[in-house]
Every structure is written in C-alpha cells, then in structure tokens.
Legacy VTK file of the C-alpha trace (Angstrom):
# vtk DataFile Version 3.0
C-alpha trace
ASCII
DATASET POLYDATA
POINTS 617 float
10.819 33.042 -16.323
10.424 30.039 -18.607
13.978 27.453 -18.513
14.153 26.660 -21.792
17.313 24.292 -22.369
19.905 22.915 -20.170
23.602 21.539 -20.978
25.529 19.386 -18.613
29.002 18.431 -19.002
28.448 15.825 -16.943
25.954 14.229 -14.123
25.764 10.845 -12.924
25.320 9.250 -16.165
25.043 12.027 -18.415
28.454 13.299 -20.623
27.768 16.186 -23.067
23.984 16.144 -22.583
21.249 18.735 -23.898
18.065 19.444 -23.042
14.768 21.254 -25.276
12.005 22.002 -22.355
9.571 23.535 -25.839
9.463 26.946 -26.845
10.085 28.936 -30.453
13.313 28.400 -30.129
15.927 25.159 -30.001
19.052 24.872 -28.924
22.099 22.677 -29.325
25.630 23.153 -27.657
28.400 21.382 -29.412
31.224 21.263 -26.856
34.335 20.266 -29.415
33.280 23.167 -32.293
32.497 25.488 -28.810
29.179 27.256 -30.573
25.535 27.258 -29.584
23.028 26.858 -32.515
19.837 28.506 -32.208
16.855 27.400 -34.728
13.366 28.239 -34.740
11.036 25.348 -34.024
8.561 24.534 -36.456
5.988 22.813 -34.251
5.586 25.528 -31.877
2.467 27.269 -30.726
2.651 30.332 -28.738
0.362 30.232 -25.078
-0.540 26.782 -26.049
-1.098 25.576 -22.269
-2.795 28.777 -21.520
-5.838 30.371 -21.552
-7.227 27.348 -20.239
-10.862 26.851 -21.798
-13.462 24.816 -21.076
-16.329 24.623 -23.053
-15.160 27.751 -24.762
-14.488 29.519 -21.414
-11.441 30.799 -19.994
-11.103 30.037 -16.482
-7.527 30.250 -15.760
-6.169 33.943 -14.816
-2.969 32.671 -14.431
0.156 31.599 -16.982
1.247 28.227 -17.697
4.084 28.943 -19.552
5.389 25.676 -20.154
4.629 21.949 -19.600
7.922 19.167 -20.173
7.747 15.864 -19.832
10.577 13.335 -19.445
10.194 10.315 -20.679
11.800 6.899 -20.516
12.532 3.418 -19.425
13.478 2.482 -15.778
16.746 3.369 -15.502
17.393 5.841 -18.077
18.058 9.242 -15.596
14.517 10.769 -15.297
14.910 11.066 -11.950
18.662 11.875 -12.060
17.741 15.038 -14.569
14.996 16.338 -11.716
17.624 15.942 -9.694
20.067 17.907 -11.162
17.439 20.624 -11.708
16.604 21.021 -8.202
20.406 21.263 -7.314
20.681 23.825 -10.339
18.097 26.413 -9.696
18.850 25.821 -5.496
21.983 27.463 -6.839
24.386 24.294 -5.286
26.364 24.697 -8.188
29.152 22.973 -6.706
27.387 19.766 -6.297
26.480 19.699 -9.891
28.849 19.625 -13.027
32.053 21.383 -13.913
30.446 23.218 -16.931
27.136 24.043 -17.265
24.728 26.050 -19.771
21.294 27.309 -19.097
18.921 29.175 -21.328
15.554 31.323 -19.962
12.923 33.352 -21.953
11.211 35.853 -20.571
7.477 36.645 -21.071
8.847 39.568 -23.484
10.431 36.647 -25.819
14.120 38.108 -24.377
16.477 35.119 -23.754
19.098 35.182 -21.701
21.897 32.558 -21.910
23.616 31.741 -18.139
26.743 29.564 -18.519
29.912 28.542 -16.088
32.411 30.846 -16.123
34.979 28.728 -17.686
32.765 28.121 -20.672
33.311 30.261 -23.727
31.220 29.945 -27.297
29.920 31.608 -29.830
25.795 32.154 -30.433
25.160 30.779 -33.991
22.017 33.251 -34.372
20.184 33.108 -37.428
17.227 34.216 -36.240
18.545 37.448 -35.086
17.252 37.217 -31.443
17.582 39.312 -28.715
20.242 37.063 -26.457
22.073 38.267 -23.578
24.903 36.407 -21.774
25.643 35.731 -17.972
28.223 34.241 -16.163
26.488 31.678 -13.559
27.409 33.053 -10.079
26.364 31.003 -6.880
24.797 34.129 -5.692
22.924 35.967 -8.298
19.581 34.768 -8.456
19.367 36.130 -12.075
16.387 35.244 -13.868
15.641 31.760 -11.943
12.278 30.544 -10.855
11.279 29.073 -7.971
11.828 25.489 -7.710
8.772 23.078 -6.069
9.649 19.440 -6.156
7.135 16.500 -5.685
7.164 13.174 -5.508
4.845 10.937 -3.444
7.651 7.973 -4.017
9.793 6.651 -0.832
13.357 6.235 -1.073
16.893 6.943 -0.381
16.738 10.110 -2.661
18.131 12.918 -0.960
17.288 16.270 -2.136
18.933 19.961 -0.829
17.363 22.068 1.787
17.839 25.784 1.426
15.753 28.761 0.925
15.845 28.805 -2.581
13.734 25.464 -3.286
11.066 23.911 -1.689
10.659 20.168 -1.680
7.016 18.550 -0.988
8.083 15.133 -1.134
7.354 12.166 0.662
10.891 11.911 1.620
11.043 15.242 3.363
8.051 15.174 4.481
9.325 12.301 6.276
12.668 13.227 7.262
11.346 16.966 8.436
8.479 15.050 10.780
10.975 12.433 12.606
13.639 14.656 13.023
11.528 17.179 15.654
12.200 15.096 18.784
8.085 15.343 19.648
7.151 13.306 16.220
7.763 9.965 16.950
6.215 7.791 14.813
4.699 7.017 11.433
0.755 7.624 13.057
1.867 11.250 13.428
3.225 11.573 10.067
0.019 9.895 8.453
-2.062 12.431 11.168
-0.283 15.385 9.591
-0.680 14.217 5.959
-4.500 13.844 6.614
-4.608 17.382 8.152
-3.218 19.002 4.901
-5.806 16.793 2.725
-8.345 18.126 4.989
-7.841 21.768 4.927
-7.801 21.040 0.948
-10.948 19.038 0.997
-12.617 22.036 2.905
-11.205 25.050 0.753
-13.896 27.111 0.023
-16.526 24.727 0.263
-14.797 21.897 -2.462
-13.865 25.047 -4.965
-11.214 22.905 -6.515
-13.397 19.582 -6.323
-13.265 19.780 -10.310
-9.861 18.962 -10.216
-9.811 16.513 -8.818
-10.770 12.669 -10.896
-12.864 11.410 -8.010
-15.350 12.586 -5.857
-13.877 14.178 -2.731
-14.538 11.722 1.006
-17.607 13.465 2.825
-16.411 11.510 5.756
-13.587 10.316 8.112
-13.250 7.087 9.554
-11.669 7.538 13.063
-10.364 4.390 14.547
-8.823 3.563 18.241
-5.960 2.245 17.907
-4.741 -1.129 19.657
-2.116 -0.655 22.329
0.319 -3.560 23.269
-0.909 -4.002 26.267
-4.035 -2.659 27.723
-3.428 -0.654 30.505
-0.353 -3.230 32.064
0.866 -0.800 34.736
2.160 -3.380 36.621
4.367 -3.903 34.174
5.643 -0.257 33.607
9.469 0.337 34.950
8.608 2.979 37.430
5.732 0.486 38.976
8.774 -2.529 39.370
11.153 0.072 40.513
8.245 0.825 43.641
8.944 4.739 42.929
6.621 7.171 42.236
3.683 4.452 42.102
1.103 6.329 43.271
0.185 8.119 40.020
0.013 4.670 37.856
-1.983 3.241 40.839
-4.513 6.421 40.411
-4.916 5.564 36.795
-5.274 1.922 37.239
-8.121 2.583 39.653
-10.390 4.352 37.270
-9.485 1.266 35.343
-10.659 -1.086 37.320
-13.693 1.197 38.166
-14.517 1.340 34.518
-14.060 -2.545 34.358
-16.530 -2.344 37.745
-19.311 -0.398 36.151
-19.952 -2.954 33.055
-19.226 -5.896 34.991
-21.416 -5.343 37.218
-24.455 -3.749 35.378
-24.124 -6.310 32.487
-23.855 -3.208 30.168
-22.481 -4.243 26.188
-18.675 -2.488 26.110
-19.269 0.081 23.247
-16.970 3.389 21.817
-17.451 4.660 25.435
-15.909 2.295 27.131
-13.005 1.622 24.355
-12.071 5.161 24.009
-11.730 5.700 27.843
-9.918 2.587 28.246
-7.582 3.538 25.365
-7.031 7.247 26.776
-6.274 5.715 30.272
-3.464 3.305 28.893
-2.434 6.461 26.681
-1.715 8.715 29.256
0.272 5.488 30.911
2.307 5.176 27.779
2.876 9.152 27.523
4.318 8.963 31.415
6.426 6.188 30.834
8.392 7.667 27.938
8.749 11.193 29.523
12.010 11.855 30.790
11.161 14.268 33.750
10.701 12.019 36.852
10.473 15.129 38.953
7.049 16.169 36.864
5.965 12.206 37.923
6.752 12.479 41.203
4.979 15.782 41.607
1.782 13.997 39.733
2.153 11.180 42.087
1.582 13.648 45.365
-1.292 15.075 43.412
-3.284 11.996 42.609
-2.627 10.464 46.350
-4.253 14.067 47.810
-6.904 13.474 44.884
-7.250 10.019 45.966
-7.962 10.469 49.642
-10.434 13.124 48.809
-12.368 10.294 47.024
-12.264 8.081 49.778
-13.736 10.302 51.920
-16.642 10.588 49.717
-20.228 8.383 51.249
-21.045 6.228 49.054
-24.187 7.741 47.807
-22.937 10.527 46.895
-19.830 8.307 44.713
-19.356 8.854 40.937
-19.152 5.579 39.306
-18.225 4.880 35.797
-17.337 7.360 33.389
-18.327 10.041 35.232
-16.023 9.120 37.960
-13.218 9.073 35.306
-14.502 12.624 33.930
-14.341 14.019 37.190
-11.407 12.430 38.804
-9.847 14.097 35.167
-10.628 17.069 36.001
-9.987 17.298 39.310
-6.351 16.102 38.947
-5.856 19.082 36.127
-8.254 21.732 37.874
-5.850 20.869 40.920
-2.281 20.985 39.248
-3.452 24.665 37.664
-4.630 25.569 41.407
-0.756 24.860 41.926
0.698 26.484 39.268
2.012 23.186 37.999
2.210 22.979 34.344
4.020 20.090 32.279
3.948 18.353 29.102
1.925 15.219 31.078
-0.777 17.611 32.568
-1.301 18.536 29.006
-1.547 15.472 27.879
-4.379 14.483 30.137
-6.312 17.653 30.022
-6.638 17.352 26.101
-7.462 13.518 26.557
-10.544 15.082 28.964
-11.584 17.294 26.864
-11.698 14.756 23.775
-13.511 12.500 25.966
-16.099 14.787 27.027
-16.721 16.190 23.159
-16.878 12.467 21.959
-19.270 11.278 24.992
-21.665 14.557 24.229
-22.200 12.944 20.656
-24.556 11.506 18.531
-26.127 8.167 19.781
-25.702 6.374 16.134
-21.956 7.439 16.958
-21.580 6.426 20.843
-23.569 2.674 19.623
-20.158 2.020 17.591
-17.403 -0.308 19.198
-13.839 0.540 17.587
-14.516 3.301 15.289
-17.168 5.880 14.178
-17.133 8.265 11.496
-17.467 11.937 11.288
-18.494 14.703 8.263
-15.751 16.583 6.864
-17.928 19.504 7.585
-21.086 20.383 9.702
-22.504 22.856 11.727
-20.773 21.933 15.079
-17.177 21.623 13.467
-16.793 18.358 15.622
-14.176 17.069 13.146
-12.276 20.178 13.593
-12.645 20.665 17.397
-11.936 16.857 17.752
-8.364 17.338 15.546
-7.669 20.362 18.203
-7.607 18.780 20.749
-6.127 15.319 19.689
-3.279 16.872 18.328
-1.705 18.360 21.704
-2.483 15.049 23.634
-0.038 12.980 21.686
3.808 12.935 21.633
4.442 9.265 21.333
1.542 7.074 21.697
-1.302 7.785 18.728
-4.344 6.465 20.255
-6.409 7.090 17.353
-5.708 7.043 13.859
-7.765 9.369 11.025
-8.725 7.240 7.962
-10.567 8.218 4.448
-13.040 5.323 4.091
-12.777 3.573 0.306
-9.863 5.689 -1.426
-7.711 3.413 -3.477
-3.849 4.542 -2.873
-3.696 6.052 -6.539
-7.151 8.395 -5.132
-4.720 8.749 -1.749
-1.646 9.547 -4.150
-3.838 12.176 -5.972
-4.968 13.712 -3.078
-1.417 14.350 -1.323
-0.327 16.233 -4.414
-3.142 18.858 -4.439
-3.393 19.085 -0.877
0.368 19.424 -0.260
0.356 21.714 -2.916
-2.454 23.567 -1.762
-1.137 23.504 1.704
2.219 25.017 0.634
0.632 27.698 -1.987
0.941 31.231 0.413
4.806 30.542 1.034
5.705 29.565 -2.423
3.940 32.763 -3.424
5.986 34.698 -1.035
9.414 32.994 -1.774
8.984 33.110 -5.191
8.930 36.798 -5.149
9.251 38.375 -8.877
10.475 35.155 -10.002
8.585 32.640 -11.684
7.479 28.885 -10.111
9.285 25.490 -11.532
7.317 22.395 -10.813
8.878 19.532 -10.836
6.639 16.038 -10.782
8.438 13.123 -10.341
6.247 10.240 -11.932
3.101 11.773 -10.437
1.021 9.553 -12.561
2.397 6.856 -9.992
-0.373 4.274 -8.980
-2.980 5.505 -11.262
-5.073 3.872 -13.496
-4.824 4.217 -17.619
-8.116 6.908 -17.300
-6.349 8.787 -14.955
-2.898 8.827 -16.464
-5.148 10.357 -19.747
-6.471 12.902 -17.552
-3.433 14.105 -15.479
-2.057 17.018 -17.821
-5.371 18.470 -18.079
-5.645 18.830 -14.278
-2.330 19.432 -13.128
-2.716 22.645 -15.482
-6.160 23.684 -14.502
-4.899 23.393 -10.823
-1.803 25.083 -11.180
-3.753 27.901 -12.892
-5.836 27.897 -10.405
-4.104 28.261 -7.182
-1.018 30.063 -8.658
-3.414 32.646 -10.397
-0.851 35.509 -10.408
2.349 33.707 -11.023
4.039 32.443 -14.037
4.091 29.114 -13.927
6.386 26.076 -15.928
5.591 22.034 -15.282
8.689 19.657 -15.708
7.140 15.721 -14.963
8.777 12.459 -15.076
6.731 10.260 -16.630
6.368 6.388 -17.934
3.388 6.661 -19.356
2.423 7.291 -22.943
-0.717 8.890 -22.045
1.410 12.032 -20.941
2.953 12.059 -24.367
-0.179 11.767 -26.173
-1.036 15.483 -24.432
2.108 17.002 -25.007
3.402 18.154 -28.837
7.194 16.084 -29.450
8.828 19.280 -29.046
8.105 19.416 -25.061
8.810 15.840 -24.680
12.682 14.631 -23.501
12.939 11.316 -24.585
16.061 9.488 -22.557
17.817 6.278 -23.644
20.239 4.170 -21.566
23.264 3.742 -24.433
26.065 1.499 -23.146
25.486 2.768 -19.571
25.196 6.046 -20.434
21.757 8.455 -19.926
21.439 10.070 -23.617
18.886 12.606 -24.669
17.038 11.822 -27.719
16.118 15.008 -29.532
12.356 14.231 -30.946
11.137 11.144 -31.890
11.466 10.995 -36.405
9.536 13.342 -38.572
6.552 10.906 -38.776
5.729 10.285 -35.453
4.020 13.314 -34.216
2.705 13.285 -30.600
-0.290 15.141 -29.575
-3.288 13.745 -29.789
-1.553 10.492 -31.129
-3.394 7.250 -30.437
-2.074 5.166 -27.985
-1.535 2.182 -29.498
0.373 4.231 -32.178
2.292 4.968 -29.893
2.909 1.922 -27.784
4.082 0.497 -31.006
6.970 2.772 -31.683
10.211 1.450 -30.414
10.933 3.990 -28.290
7.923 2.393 -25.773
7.959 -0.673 -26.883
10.822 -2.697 -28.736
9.235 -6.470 -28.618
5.886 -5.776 -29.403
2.747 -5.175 -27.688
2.609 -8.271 -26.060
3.308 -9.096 -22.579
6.914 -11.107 -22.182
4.505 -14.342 -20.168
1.936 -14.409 -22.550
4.840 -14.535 -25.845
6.838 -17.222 -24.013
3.253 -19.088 -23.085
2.424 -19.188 -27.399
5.992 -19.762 -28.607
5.612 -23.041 -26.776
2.399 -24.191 -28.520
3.790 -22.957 -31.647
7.345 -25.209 -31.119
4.937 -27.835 -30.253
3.045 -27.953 -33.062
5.912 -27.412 -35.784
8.459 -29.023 -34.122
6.475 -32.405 -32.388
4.918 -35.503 -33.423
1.378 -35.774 -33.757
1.018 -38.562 -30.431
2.543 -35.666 -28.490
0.255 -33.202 -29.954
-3.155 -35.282 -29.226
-1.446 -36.288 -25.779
-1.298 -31.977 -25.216
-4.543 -31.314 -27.251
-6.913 -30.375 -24.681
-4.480 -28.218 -23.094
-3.110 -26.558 -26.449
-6.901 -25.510 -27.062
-7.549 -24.085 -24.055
-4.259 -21.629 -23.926
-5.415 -20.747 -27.736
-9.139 -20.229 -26.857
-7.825 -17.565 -23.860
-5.763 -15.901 -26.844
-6.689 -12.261 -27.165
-5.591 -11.203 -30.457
-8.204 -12.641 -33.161
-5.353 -13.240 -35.930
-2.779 -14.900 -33.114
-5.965 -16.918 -32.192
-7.074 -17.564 -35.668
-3.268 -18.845 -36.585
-2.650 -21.456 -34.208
-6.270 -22.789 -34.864
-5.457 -23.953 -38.116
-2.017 -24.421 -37.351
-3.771 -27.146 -34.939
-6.358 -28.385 -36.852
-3.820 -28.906 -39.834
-1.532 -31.206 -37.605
-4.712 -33.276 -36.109
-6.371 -33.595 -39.812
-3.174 -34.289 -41.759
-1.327 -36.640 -39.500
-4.179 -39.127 -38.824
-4.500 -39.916 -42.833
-2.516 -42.328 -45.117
0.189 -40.735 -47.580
-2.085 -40.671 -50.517
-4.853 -39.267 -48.606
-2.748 -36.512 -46.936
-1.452 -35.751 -50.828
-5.394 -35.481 -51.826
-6.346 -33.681 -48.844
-3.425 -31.318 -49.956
-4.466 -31.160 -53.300
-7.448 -30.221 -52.613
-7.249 -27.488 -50.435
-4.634 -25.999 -52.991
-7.297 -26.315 -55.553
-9.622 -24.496 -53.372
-8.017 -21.412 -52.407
-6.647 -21.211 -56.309
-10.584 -21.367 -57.127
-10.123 -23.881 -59.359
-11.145 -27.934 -59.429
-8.907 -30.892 -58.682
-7.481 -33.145 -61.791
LINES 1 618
617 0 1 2 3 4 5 6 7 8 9 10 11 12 13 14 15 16 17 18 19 20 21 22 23 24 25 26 27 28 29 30 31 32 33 34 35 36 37 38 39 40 41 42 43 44 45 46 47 48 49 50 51 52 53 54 55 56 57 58 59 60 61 62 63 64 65 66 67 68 69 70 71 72 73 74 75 76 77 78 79 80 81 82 83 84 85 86 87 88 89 90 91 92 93 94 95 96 97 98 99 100 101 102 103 104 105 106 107 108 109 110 111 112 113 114 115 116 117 118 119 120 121 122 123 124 125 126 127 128 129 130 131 132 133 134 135 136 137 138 139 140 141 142 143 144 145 146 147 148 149 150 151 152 153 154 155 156 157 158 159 160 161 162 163 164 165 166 167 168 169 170 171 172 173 174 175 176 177 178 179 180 181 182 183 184 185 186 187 188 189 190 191 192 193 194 195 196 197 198 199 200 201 202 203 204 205 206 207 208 209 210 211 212 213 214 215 216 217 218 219 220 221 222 223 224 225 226 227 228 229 230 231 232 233 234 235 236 237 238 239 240 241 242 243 244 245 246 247 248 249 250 251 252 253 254 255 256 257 258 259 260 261 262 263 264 265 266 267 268 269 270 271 272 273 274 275 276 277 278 279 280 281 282 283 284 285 286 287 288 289 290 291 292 293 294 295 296 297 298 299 300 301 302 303 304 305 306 307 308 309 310 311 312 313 314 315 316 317 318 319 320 321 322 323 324 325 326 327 328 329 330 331 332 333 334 335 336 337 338 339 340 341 342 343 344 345 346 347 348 349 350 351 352 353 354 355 356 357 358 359 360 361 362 363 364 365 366 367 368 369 370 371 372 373 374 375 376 377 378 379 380 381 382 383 384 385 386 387 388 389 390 391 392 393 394 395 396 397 398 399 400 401 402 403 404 405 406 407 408 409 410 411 412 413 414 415 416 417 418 419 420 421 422 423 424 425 426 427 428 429 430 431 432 433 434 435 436 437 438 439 440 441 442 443 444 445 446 447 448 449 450 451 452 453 454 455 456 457 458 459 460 461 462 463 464 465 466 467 468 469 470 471 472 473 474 475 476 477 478 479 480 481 482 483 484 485 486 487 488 489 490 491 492 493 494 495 496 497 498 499 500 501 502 503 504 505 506 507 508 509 510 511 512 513 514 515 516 517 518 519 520 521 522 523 524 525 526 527 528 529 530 531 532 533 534 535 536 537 538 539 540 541 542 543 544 545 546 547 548 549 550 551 552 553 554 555 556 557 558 559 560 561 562 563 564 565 566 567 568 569 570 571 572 573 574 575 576 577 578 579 580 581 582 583 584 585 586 587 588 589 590 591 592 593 594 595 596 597 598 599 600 601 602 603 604 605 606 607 608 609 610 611 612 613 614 615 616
C-alpha cells in the first residue's frame, strides 16, 4: 500500500500542512472551505521506479512503488515530517496532531482516504475515482505499511518503540545495546555493528556487491586493545582488601612467568606475547567488575589447589611460557567443570583459552605481527568466524580486541551500515510486515558522501530494496540536502520545505519551468530554492568584494601598496569572467592613475575610439 498524501493540522512547526508523496493523483485539503480536491497529475508515469533494468534487463522481481524525497534547508522540518510519519503509521496517534488526513492507493489504483474522526469534508472528484473513506482508529491497522526508519545520524532524537515500526537507527541501535546490563561500552556496540556488516559482506558469496559504490573489504584488521594498566593486580580492590587474593595472585604468576620466558631467552615480544598478556589483564578486569564475590572466592580455592599441584611438579618436567599459561588455563576450567562449578568468570576464561589456542595455531606471517594482524573475510578454515565465536562470550565489560575494516572512509562505513543493517533486519520485516506493504524512511542517508555518490544513491537504494524485499511492495521516503537526489526524482515526488516566519511550509512543486529529472546540476543549484546568493561560497564573495571596494573606492598609493597581494587573490579566482573583471578593473587603476590629466583624457580617448572601431580626431 502506497501513502500517497498526508495533512497535519499541526506538528511542531507545521499549521495546515499538505503533503504529495507522487502518484496519478494530487491532493489538496483546504481546512476553512472543509473539501479535498483531487486532480490528476500531469507529470506522472505509471511503474516508473520499477522494473528495474539494466542494460535492457529486468532484474528486480520486486515493486518499488514509490520513491519521495524531502528536500530543504537546515532547519526547515525534514526530519520533523519523518518524524511524524513514524509516529503516524506506529499508530501513536495521540502523540501526533488533533486532526489528521491520510490518503493510500492500492496496487489496484483504489484509494482510500483515512481521516480523524472529528474531521468532516467533502471529496471534490472530478476524476470520478474509486475513493473510500475511514475513520482513523488507534487500532485498525487498515491499509498501513510497515514502517523501517534509518538514520546513521547521532542525536537526541527519540523515536517510538512498538511492534508496529521498526527503527534501524544509530540512536536505537545505541540505546537498545547499553540498556542490556551485559553491553557496557561503545567497543561492544562497534563489535556488533561490524558483525551485521559482516554477515552482509558474506551473503551469498558478495551477491549484492553491485550495490554497493565501492569494492567490499576482503579483510579485517583485528587490533589488541590497550588496557589502563597492564595487568596492576596489586592495585585491584579485592588485592588491598587482602580477601580472596589467591586467584589474582594465580593470574599474576603466569604473568610474571610470561615476563620470565622472554626475559630470559632474549626472545622479540610479538602478537603471542601481547595477546596473552592482554587476555591475562582481561580476565583481571572481568573479576573485578563482577559482583558475585562468592564465585571469586570459590575461584580463589581452585587456583591455590591448582597452584600447589604446580609446585609439586620437578622441574624438568615444568611448562614454561605459553604453554604453562595454556595449560594452567585449562586446568583451572577442566577443574571447575570436574566440580560442577559454572559462572559467568569461568566462561570468561575458557573462551579467552580457546581464542588463544586458535590464534597461537595460526599462520606464521600472522603470529610475526606485534599489535594487530589481519584476517580474510572468508577462507577455508572460517578462522574469522570461529575467532568472532568465541570472542564474543569472553567479554562483558572489558573489549580486549577491537574488529576494524582497514581503509574505509566513514561515508564507505556510513554506506555499509545501511545495507548491512538492512540486510540484517530483512527476515523480520518480512514477517511483521505481513500483507502490508514496507515504508522506508531515510533520514539524510546521503550523509558523508561524496558528490559521485550522492548521484548514485537513488539508483542503488532501489536496486537493493528490489533486491532483498523481492516479494514485497515497497515505497522510499528520504530526507535529503542534496540536489543530486532531485536531479533523479521527477518534481512531482519531491517535497520541497521552506522555513516562513518560523513556520515549516510545504512548497507544492517548484514553477512550471523548472522540471527536475535529469536536470543539470548547476541548473539546479542556481534556482533559489538551493541557492538564494549565488553559486559562490559566502568566504570567497566577502574575500572579492574587498578587492573590488579597494579598487573603486581607494587611491591609487593604496592600491600599488596592496598590488602584489590584490593579484594573487585574483589569479586564485575560479570563475574566468570574475577573474577577467577585476584584471582590467586593476590594470585600469595602475595605467590611468600614474598619467597626467591630458594623458589620462588621450589614453581615454583612445580606447573609446578603439572599441567604437573608429580613429581618434
């Protein structure tokens, strides 16, 4: 089901507002003669977003009914009108407006017209179509879609969460991670972001690589992260408080062991060592923040049985190094399931001995690295896979490592979240969509990206929607800045908003001769509705109004004293007739004002004589 026009009564800073989302038909709701006028629109083209062909082949199955955007400056309610949307079709009518209209089509061209209860008009109908009304009840579904909302933009926005709209923002993302009390920080967050781009960088062996405007990562950069202080058990709370000490103690011995084992061998500290040092003071950090002293204290009786067993050990028969640290590992976890202890901690550390052991059984161009080493997104041995397994469950509060996409740009990062949350989220917007057809909402999704992308953004937002949403109906609503947007979209599926005395107003089209589609850019960065002072950047005009006062309004000594300096701003001048201007503008002032009266009346003469192609008398 395709929304087709909206009218608010009021919102933020919208009064009496209407909205055109494109389609055959227009509408306008005039709240003092209490009618809606229905008109055909001229400039519409039936299934224009879909099929989707390229190179004169159809590759979309699905049915992009619709694409809107909204457009305007900073300030003007793009944002607010998404907004409003999302609270609309999650049915929380009563955080909306007072009165309210709202207008669908369905795919057989049937429209049906849902409105507040206390709002009563009459359809002014010429073109005889098939219109049926609704009162707008909180719970009738009726004929709304499914709302999706994205934004990849941090704020204060706050969106609703209910059932009937799903929001894959950064916002909630955010708010949804930090409010389960395991997710504690932003490493997490960032490690569960980098999972969904994963699992989208890996569908199907890169099937929707062609979507995307930059060639996928074949790697990941995994890093160890820096801890505050390496391994100071000493100064943990439970060592001051002399309780429980024997468990740090047991850790900081295969510390010092490690520190043992390169000392004395002379060996170069590589990933080996760095990893198990980090891991050690990890597991440190984990203990400290758990709450369950009980769980300590019963890991403190296990490592001080573990740690006499060790002693009793001869000394050629000793582990040193890292496989005393493997095996003292194990044995403390082989030794707590012998007990049928389980906790969060013993968790912690079996996961961290298992991620050891698969990063120690690696490649030697990977174990010669110091801080970091990178993996392939894909391979044989699924190492990336295995490794995210297991370093998942071995972190509540201290990240150890963090996952990084070597070279993207944040506009390629930007891009990436959007498909991959998108793709991530596909099966259960399927399934909560129902019957119903699926709204996206973009807010400014063409954030961070450069001019070439911004040109190419309409073109693969629809080829991916088709693509992953290949059975559903599907209509794109985007908030946008740019006018590369508008130069893909006809006027008719373009809201253009204006901030009038405060107020967020809805322009209907831009005039007659301003057409959009395919409309050159600089055509339309010219029109007022972009740009109002020009084309010029507000620096560079102030920068040349100054040599221009100079020039008209000074003395020649102060114009040779600021020569050299007024030829090099003009000589930077982009704009050959700008340039060309204040050249001769210069070179009029130098010439004139260094000659007598009578010369300067000669010199004048003559130039008049030349460009009337004539002689001097």
């Amino acid at each position: 089901m395709q929304c087709v026009y909206i009218w608010m009564e009021k919102y933020r800073n919208y009064e009496q507002q209407g909205f055109n989302f494109g389609g055959p038909l227009r509408f306008d709701y005039d709240e003092e003669s209490k009618k809606l006028f229905i008109q055909s629109s001229p400039f519409h083209i039936e299934n224009f977003f879909n099929p989707f062909l390229i190179d004169g082949k159809e590759v979309s199955s699905s049915t992009i009914t619709n694409v809107t955007a909204i457009i305007g400056e900073n300030g003007t309610g793009k944002s607010s009108l998404l907004e409003y949307m999302i609270r609309l079709f999650s049915h929380e009518f009563q955080n909306v407006v007072s009165l309210q209209l709202i207008v669908f089509r369905d795919e057989r061209d049937q429209y049906a017209v849902y409105h507040s209860p206390g709002l009563h008009f009459d359809l002014i109908n010429p073109q005889k179509k098939k219109i049926f009304r609704q009162p707008l009840l909180e719970n009738d579904p009726g004929f709304f879609p499914f709302a999706v909302y994205y934004s990849n933009i941090f704020d204060t926005r706050r969106m609703p969460n209910n059932h009937r709209f799903m929001d894959l923002s950064t916002n909630r993302m955010m708010e949804n991670h930090f409010s389960h009390e395991d997710n504690h920080g932003l490493n997490e967050y960032h490690m569960k972001e980098t999972e969904l781009q994963l699992k989208f960088i890996k569908s199907k062996e890169h099937k929707h690589s062609d979507k995307v405007a930059f060639k996928l990562p074949e790697k990941i950069t995994i890093f160890i992260s820096e801890p505050a202080d390496l391994l100071a058990v000493e100064k943990s709370a439970a060592y001051k408080r002399n309780a429980d000490v024997h468990f740090y103690e047991f850790i900081r011995k295969m510390q010092n062991e490690l520190d043992s084992y390169y000392e004395n061998r002379d060996i170069p500290k590589k990933l080996t060592y760095y990893l198990a040092s980090r891991v050690l003071n990890h597991i440190v950090h984990e203990s400290e923040v758990y709450r369950n002293k009980d769980d300590i204290r019963t890991l403190s009786q296990i490592t001080l049985n573990i740690g006499n067993m060790l002693e009793n050990i001869q000394d050629s028969d000793r582990l040193v190094g890292h496989d005393y640290i493997s095996h003292t590992l194990s044995l403390l976890v082989e030794i707590a399931k012998q007990n049928r202890y389980q906790s969060p901690i013993t968790e912690i550390i079996s996961k961290c001995h298992e991620l050891m052991e698969l990063i120690m059984g690696m490649e030697s161009d990977i174990l010669d690295q110091k801080d970091s080493f990178e993996l392939p997104v894909t391979d044989q041995n699924q190492s990336l896979d295995l490794l995210i397994e297991l370093y998942t469950p071995s972190v509540q509060y201290d990240s150890y490592l963090q996952f990084k996409w070597p070279g993207l740009s944040s506009g390629e990062i930007s891009l990436l979240n959007l498909y991959s949350r998108f793709y991530d989220s596909r099966d259960n917007i399927i399934k909560r969509s129902g019957n119903h057809g699926v709204l996206v909402l973009i807010d400014e999704g063409e954030a961070l990206f450069h001019p070439q992308w911004q040109k190419q953004l309409v073109s693969n937002l629809v080829a991916f929607f088709s693509d992953i949403f290949q059975d559903k109906r599907v209509q794109i609503v985007l908030t946008s800045n740019s006018p590369f947007i508008a130069s893909d979209l006809p006027k008719t599926n373009i809201i253009f908003l204006k901030n009038i005395d405060g107020r967020s107003v809805s322009i209907n089209e831009l005039d007659d001769l301003h057409q959009t589609f395919a409309a050159n850019i600089h055509t339309l960065l010219s029109h007022s509705f972009f740009l109002h002072d020009g084309l010029i950047g507000t620096f560079a005009r102030r920068k040349i109004n100054e040599v221009i006062n100079l020039l008209v309004n000074q003395g020649r000594e102060e114009i040779m004293e600021k020569k050299q300096e007024i030829e090099a701003l003009i000589s930077i001048i982009g704009e050959p007739i700008i340039r060309t201007k204040l050249t001769q503008l210069l070179q009029e002032k130098i010439t004139l004002h260094g000659l007598s009266l009578e010369d300067r009346v000669a010199a004048l003469e003559a130039r008049l004589a030349q460009q009337e192609g004539g002689n001097p008398t």
